[in-house]
C-alpha positions in Angstrom: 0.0 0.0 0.0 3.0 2.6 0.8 4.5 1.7 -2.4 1.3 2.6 -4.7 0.9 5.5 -2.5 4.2 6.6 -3.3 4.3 5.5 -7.2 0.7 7.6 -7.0 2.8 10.7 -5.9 5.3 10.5 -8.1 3.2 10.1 -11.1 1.3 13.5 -9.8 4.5 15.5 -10.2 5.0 15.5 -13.7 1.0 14.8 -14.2 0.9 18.6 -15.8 3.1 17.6 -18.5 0.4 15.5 -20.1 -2.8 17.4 -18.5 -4.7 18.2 -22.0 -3.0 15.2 -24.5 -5.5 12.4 -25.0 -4.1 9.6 -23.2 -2.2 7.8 -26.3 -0.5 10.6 -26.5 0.3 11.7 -22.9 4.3 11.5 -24.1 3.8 14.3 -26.7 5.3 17.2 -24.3 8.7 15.1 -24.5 8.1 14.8 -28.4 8.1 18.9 -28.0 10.8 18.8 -26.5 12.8 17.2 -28.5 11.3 19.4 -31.6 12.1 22.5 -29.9 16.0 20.9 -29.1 16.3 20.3 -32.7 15.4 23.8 -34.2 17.5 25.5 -31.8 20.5 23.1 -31.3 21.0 20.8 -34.4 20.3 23.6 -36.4 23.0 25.8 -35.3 25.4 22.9 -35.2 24.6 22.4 -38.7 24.9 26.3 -39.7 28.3 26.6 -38.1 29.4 23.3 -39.6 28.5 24.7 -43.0 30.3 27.9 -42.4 33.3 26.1 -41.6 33.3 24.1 -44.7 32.5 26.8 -47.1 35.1 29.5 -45.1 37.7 26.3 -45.9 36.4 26.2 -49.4 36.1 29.6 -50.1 40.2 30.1 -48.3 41.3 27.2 -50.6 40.3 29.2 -53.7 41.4 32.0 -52.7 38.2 34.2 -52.2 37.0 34.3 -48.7 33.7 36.3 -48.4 32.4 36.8 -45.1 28.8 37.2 -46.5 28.9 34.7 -48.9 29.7 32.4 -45.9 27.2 33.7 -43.6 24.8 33.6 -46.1 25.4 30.0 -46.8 25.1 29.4 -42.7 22.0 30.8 -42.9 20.5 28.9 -45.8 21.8 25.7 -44.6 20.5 26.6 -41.2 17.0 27.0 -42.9 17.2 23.8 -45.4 17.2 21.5 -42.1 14.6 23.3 -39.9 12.3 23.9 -42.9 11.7 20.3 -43.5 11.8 19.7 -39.6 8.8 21.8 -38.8 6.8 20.6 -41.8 7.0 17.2 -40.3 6.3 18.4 -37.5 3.3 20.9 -38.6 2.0 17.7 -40.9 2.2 15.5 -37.4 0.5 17.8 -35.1 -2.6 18.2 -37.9 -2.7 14.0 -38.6 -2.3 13.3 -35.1 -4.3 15.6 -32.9 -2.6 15.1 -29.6 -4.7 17.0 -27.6 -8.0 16.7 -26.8 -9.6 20.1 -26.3 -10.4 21.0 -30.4 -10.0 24.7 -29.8 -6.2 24.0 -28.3 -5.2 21.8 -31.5 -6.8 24.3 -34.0 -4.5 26.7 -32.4 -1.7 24.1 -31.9 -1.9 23.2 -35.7 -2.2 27.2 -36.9 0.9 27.9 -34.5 3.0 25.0 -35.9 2.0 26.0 -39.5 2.8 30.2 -39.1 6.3 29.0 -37.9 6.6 27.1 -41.0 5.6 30.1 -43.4 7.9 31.9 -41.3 11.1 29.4 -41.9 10.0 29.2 -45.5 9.7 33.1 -46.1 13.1 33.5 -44.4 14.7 30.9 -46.6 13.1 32.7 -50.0 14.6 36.1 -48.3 17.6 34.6 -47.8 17.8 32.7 -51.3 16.6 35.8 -53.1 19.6 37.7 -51.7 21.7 35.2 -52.9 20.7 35.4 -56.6 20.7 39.3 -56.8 23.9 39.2 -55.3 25.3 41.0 -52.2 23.6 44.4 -51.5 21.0 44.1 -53.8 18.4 44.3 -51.3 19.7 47.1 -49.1 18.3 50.7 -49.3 14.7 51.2 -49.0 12.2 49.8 -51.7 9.8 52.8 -52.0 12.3 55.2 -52.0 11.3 57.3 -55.3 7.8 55.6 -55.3 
């Protein structure tokens, strides 16, 4: 009896973790977790790893260019967590984890406007790279 008592308590600690999943998918906060892990840690691993390779490939030629290699952090950075958070986005929609409707509407528009938001950043960022550095500085309506 003391030991269900005390597995009882234990189980009550970290209850609020789960509180609003539907109880298949009680572990989903960890899943979160882990999502959230990746599009801040992996994908600045993987940004600085490209920058590294490119500054070496750029040095080797002869032609280092500190925006060129930023720029090609950045888009690297953005070609891992793009397809991250669709799979994510696509997940949380097929899935419905949690079991209010109004809190997975919201869940599913959240995790979709932080994939138009990866996605429009990548465009940004590839766009500069095909006009070329500087092309998008200065105002756009100046002499509108």
């Amino acid at each position: 009896a003391i030991a269900a008592a005390t597995r009882a308590r234990r189980g009550g600690a970290a209850r609020f973790l789960s509180a609003g999943y539907r109880p298949p998918f009680a572990w989903w906060e960890a899943l979160e977790a882990l999502r959230m892990t990746l599009l801040c840690g992996v994908v600045v691993v993987v940004g600085v790893a490209a920058e590294e390779a490119e500054t070496a490939r750029r040095e080797a030629l002869g032609a280092p260019d500190a925006e060129a290699v930023a720029l090609y952090g950045s888009v690297a950075r953005l070609l891992v967590a793009v397809p991250l958070q669709a799979v994510w986005a696509l997940a949380t929609a097929y899935l419905r984890p949690l079991e209010a409707v109004p809190d997975g509407v919201a869940m599913v528009w959240l995790q979709g406007s932080l994939l138009l938001v990866l996605v429009g950043a990548l465009v940004q960022r590839l766009t500069g790279a095909l006009l070329g550095p500087g092309a998008q500085a200065g105002n756009a309506y100046e002499g509108a």
